[in-house]
DOMI-52390 format. One record per residue (C-alpha): residue number from 1; x, y, z. Coordinates in nm, 2 decimals, decimal comma. Layout:
<sites>
mardren | X | Y | Z
NUM | X | Y | Z
...
</sites>
This chain:
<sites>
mardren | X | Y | Z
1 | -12,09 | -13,63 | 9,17
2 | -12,11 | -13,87 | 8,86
3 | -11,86 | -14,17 | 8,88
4 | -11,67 | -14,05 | 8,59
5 | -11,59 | -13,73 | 8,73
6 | -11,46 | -13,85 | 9,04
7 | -11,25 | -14,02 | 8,79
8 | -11,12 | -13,80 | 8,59
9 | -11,06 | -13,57 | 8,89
10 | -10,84 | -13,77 | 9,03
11 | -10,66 | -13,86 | 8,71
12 | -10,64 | -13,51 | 8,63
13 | -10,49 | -13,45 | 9,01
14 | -10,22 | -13,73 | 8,93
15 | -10,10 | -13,60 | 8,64
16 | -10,04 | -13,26 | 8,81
17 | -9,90 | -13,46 | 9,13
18 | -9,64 | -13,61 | 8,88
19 | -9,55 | -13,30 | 8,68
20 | -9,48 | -13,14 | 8,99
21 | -9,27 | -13,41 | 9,05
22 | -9,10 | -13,44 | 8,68
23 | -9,04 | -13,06 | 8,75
24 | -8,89 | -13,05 | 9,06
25 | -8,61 | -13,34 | 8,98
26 | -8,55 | -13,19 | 8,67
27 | -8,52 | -12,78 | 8,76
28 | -8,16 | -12,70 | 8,85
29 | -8,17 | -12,65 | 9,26
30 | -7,86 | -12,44 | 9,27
31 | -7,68 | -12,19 | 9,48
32 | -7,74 | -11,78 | 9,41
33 | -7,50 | -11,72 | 9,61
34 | -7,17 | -11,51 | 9,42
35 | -6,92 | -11,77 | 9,37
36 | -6,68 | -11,63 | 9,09
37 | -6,61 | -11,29 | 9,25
38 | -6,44 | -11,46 | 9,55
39 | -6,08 | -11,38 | 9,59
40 | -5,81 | -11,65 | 9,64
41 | -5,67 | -11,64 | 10,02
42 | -5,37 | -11,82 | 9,90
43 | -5,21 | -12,08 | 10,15
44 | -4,83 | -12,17 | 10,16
45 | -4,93 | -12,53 | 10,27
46 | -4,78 | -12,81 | 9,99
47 | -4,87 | -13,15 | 9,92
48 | -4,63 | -13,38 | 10,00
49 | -4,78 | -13,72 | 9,89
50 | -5,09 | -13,90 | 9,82
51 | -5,16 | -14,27 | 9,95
52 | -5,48 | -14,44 | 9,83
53 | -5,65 | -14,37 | 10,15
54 | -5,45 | -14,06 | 10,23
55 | -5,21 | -13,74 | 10,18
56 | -4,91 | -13,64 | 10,40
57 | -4,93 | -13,21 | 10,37
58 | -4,63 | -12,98 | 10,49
59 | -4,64 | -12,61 | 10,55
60 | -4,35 | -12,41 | 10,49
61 | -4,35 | -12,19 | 10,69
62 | -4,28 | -12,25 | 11,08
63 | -4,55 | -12,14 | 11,36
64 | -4,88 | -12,31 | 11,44
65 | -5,10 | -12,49 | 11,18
66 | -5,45 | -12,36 | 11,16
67 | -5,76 | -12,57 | 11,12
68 | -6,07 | -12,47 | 11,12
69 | -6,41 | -12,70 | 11,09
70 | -6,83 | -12,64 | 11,01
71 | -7,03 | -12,93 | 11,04
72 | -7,42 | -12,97 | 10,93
73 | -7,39 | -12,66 | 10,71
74 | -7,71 | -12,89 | 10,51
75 | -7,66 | -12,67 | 10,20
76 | -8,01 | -12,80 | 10,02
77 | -8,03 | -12,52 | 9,75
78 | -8,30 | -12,30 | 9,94
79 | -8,16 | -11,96 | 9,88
80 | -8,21 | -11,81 | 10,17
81 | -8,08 | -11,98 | 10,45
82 | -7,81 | -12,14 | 10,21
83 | -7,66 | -11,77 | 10,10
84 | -7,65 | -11,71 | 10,49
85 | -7,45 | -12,02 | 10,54
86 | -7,23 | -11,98 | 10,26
87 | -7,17 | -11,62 | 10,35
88 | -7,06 | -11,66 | 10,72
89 | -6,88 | -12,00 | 10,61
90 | -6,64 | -11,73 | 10,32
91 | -6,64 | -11,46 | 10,60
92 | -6,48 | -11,67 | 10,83
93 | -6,25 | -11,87 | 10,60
94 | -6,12 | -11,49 | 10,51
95 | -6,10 | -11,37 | 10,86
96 | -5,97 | -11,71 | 10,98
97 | -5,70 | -11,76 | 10,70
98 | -5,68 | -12,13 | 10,77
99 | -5,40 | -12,39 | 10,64
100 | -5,73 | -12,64 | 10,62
101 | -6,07 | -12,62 | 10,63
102 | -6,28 | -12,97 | 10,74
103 | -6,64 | -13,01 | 10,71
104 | -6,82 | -13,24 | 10,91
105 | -7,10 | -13,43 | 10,74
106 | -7,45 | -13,31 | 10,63
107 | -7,30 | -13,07 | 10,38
108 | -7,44 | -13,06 | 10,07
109 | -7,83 | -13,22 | 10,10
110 | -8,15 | -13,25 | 9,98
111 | -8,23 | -13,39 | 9,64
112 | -8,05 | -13,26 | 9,29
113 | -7,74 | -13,17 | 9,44
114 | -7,51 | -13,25 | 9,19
115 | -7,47 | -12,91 | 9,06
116 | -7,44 | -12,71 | 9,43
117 | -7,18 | -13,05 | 9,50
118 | -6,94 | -12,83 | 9,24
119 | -7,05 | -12,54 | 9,35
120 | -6,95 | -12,60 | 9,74
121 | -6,64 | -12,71 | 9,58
122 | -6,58 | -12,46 | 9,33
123 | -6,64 | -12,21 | 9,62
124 | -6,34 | -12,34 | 9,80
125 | -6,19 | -12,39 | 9,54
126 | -6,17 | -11,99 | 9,44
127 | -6,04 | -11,89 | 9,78
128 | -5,75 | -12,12 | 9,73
129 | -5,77 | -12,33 | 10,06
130 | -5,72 | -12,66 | 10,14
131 | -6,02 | -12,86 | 10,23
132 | -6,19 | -13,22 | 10,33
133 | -6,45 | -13,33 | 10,45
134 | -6,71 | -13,63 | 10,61
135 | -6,97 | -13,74 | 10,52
136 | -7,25 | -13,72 | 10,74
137 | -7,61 | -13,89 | 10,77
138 | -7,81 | -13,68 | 10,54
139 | -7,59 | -13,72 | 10,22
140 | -7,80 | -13,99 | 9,95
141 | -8,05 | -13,98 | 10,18
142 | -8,29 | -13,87 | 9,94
143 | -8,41 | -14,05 | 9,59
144 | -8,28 | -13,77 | 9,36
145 | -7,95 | -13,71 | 9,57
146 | -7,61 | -13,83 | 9,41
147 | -7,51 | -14,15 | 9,56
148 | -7,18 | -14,06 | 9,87
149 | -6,93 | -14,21 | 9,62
150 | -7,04 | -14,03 | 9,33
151 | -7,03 | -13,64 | 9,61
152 | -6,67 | -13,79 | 9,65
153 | -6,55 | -13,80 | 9,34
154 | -6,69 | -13,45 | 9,25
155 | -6,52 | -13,28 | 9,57
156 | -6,22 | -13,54 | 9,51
157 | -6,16 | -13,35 | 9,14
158 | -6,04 | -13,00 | 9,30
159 | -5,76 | -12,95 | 9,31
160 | -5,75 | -12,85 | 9,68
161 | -5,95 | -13,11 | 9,79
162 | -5,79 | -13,36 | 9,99
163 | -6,11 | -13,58 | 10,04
164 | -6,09 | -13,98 | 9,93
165 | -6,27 | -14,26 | 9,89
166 | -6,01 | -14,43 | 10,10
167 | -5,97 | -14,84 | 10,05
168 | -6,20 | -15,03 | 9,92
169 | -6,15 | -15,36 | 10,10
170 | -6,33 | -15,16 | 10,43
171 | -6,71 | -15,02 | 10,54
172 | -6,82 | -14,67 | 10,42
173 | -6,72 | -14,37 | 10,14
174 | -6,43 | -14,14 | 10,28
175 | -6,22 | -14,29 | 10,51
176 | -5,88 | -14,13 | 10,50
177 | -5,62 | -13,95 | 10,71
178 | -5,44 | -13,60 | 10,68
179 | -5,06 | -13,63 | 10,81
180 | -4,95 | -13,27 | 10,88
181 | -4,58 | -13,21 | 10,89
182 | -4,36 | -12,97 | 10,99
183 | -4,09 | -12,80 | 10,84
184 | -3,81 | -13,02 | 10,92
185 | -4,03 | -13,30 | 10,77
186 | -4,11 | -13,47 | 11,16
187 | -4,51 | -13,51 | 11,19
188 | -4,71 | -13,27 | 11,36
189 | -5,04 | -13,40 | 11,34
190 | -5,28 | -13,67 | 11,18
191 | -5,60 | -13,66 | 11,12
192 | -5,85 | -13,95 | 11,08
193 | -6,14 | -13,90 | 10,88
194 | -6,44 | -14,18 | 10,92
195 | -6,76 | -14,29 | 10,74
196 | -7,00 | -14,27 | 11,02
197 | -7,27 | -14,38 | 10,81
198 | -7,67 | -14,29 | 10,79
199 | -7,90 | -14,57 | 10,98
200 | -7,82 | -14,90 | 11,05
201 | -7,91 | -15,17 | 10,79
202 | -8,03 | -15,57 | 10,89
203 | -7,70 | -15,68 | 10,85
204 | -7,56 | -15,45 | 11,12
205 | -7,87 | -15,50 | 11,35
206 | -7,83 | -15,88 | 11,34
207 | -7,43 | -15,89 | 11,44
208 | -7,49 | -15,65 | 11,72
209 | -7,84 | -15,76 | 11,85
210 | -8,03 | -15,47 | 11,75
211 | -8,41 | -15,59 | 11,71
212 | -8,51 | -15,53 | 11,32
213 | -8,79 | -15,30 | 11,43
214 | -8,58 | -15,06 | 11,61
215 | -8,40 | -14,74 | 11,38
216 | -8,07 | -14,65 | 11,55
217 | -7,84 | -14,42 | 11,37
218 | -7,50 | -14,61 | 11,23
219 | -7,14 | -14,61 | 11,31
220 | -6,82 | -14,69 | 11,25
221 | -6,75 | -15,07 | 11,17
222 | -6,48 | -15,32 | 11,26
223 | -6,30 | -15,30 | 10,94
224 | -6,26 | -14,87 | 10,93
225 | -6,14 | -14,96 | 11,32
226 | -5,89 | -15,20 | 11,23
227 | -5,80 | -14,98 | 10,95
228 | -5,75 | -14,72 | 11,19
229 | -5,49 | -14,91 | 11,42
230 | -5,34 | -14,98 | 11,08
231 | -5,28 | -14,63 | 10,99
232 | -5,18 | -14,56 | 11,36
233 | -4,94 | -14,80 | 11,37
234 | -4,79 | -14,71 | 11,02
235 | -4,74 | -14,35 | 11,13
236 | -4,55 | -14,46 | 11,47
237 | -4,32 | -14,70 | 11,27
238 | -4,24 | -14,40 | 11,04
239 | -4,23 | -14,08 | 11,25
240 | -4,24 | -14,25 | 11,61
241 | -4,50 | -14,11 | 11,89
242 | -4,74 | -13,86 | 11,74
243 | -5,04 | -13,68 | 11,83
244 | -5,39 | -13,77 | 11,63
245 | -5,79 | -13,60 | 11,56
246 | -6,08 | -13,86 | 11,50
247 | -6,31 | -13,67 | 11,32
248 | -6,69 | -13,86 | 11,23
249 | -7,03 | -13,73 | 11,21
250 | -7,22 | -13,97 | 11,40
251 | -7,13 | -13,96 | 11,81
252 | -6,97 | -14,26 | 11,95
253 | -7,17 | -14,39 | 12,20
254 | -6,95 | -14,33 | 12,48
255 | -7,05 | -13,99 | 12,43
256 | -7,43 | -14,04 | 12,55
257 | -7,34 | -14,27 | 12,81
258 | -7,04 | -13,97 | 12,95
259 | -7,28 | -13,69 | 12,90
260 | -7,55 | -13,94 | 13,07
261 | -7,33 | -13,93 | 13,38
262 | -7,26 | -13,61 | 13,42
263 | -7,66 | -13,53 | 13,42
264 | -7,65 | -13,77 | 13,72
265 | -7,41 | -13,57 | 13,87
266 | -7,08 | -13,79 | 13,78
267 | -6,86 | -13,49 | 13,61
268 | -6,92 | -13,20 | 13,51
269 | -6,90 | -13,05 | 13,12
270 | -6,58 | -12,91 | 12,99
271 | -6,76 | -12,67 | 12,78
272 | -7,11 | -12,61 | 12,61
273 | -7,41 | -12,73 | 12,70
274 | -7,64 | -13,03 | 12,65
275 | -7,97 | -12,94 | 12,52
276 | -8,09 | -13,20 | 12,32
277 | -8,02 | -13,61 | 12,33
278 | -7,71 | -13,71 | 12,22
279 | -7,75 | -13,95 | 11,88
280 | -7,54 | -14,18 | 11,90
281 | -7,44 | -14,45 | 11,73
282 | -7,65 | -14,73 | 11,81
283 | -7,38 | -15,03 | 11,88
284 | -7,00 | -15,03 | 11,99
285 | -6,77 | -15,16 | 11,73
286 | -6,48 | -15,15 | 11,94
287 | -6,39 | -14,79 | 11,79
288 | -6,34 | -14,61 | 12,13
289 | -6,12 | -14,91 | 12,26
290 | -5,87 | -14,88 | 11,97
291 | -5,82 | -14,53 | 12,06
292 | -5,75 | -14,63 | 12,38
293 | -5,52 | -14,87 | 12,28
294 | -5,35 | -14,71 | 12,03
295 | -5,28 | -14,40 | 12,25
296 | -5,25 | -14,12 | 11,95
297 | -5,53 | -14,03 | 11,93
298 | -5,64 | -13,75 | 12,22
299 | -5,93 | -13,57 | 12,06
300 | -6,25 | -13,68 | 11,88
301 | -6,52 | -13,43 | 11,71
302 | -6,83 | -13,51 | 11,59
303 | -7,15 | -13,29 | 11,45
304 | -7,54 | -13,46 | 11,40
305 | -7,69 | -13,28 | 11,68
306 | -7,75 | -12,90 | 11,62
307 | -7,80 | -12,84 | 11,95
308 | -7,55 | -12,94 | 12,14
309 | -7,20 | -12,75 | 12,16
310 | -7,03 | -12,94 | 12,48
311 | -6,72 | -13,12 | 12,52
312 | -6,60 | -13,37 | 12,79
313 | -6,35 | -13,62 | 12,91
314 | -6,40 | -13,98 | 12,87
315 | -6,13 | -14,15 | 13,02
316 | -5,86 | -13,96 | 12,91
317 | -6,02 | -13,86 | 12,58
318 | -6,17 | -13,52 | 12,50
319 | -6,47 | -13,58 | 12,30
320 | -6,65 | -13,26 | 12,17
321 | -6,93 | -13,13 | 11,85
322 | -6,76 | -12,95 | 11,63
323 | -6,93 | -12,58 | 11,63
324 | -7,27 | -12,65 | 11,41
325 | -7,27 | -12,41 | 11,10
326 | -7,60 | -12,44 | 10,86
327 | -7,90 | -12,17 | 10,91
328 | -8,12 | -12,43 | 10,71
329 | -8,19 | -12,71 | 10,92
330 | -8,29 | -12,73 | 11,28
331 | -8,14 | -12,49 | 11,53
332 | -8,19 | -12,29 | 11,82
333 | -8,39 | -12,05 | 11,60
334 | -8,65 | -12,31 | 11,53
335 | -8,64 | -12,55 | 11,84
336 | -8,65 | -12,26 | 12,11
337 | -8,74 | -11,94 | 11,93
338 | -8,41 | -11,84 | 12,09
339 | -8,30 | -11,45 | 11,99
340 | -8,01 | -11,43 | 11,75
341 | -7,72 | -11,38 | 12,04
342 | -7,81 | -11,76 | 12,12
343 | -7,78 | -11,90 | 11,81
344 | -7,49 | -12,17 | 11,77
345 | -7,41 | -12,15 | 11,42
346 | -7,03 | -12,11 | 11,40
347 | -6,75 | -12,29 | 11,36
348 | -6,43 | -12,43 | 11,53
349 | -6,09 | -12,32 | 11,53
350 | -5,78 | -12,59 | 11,62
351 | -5,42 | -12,40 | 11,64
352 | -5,15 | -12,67 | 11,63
353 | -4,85 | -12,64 | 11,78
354 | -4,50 | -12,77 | 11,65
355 | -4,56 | -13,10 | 11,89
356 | -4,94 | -13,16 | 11,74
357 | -5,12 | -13,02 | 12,09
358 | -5,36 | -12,76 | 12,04
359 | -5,70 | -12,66 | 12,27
360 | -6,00 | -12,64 | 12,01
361 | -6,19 | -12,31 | 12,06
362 | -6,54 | -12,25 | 11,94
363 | -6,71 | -11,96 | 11,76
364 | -7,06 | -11,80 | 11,73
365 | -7,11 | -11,58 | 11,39
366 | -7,38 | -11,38 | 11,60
367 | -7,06 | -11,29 | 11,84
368 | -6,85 | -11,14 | 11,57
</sites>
């Protein structure tokens, strides 16, 4: 072949390389699913009031508070698998009639997804719930992906989101906490929503001795844990003891070494099983040892791994995954060719009593 055909060829082959590209950032990569016939559910929880890096809710009516949670729903506009998330997240938000809904992290991915960002939102939004969420690991993880402060401020905008930036003066995009009271204004229950981050950057490797060449998944930082104790402590000077939820996407890593003792025969699960490695967080920022110390805080939920559903005790502490929810990432489906009666995606339902205890049950949609 002459030399200036091979050229032109592979001009020619650029140029259609790069329109693709033009075209796909530029085509709107949005949901079909039917989001303006949804009916509102309605909810007779009330804000009370908003801090910068939080809001105090009451509900009020007596009785248990209901929370229910999805995690790595990875909404990334392909219709398919995201119209069958969407569907069994609005069929169990209507069956469920929750007083909140938390996601928790990997939500809305994938590139261009400013527009399904208000969609997700509006969504919620139109069945009159209250909602928040994390972020996870896969949010601005791609070049055409909104940046994690700019998702924050479009979920931040509804008006039944209770999402924040939280302070600026610590680590990460949306950390925040959820005080839930009761009717006689005493506090049933706190939530603590943490920035768990994506992969840890040279900065991070360097203070905890990570080699440069290695790729472990983030965590939670000294400041968010120090802010932590801080809203801790706030909450016992105000209301006195109380019961509190960490909720993060990224395990701690107490939760691979537990689960690594129990597979040597230390323990045994408390539920769910372990079929995948557990990715955690590749330092210790001290995180677990403040909720020791503080003592509130009984239950911690992450998401990240599709695979795994188990919970277990670690020292006193019930760590569990939250019930994974998307149909459009990696699952049992795709990783096992497991039938549909074996497939995880679900969610999680916590019932809260008047003194903040509740046992967190889990859910299949393929066992409704």
């Amino acid at each position: 072949m002459k030399k200036w055909l091979k050229i032109t060829l592979c001009a020619l082959l650029a140029v259609i390389i790069a329109g693709g590209c033009v075209t796909y950032a530029f085509l709107p990569h949005n949901f079909s699913y039917d989001i303006k016939s949804l009916e509102k559910i309605g909810s007779d929880v009330e804000i009370v009031s908003k801090a910068d890096d939080g809001y105090t809710v009451k509900k009020a009516s007596d009785g248990e508070f209901k929370v229910i949670t999805f995690t790595d729903t990875h909404l990334d506009g392909k219709n398919k698998t995201s119209n069958v998330t969407l569907e069994n997240i609005v069929d169990n938000i209507r069956r469920e009639k929750p007083d909140l809904v938390i996601f928790g992290g990997d939500n809305v991915t994938s590139g261009m997804n400013r527009k399904r960002s208000h969609q997700f939102a509006q969504m919620l939004e139109n069945l009159g719930v209250y909602w928040a969420a994390v972020l996870g690991n896969h949010e601005g993880d791609n070049s055409w992906s909104i940046s994690r402060p700019e998702m924050i401020s479009i979920f931040s905008s509804y008006e039944h989101c209770l999402m924040l930036e939280g302070p600026d003066d610590i680590w990460g995009d949306g950390n925040y906490y959820i005080n839930i009271l009761n009717a006689d204004n005493t506090l049933r229950h706190t939530f603590v929503l943490m920035d768990s981050g994506r992969h840890m950057d040279s900065e991070t490797k360097a203070q905890y001795g990570v080699p440069e060449s290695e790729d472990p998944y983030d965590g939670v930082k000294t400041s968010q844990v120090e802010w932590y104790k801080g809203v801790i402590a706030a909450n016992k000077e105000k209301y006195g003891d109380f019961k509190s939820t960490v909720i993060m996407h990224i395990p701690l890593p107490q939760m691979r070494e537990q689960a690594e003792k129990i597979e040597n025969g230390e323990g045994a699960f408390l539920l769910g099983d372990k079929r995948e490695g557990v990715c955690a967080s590749g330092f210790d920022s001290g995180m677990f040892a403040a909720i020791k110390e503080c003592g509130s805080t009984t239950k911690v939920f992450f998401g990240h791994d599709h695979l795994n559903d188990f919970a277990l005790d670690c020292d006193g502490v019930y760590l569990s995954y939250m019930q994974p929810s998307g149909y459009g990432s990696y699952s049992m489906a795709s990783k096992f060719d497991a039938p549909e009666k074996d497939w995880l995606q679900g969610h999680t339902v916590f019932l809260i009593s008047a003194d903040g205890d509740y046992n967190p049950v889990h859910y299949r949609n393929c066992e409704k």
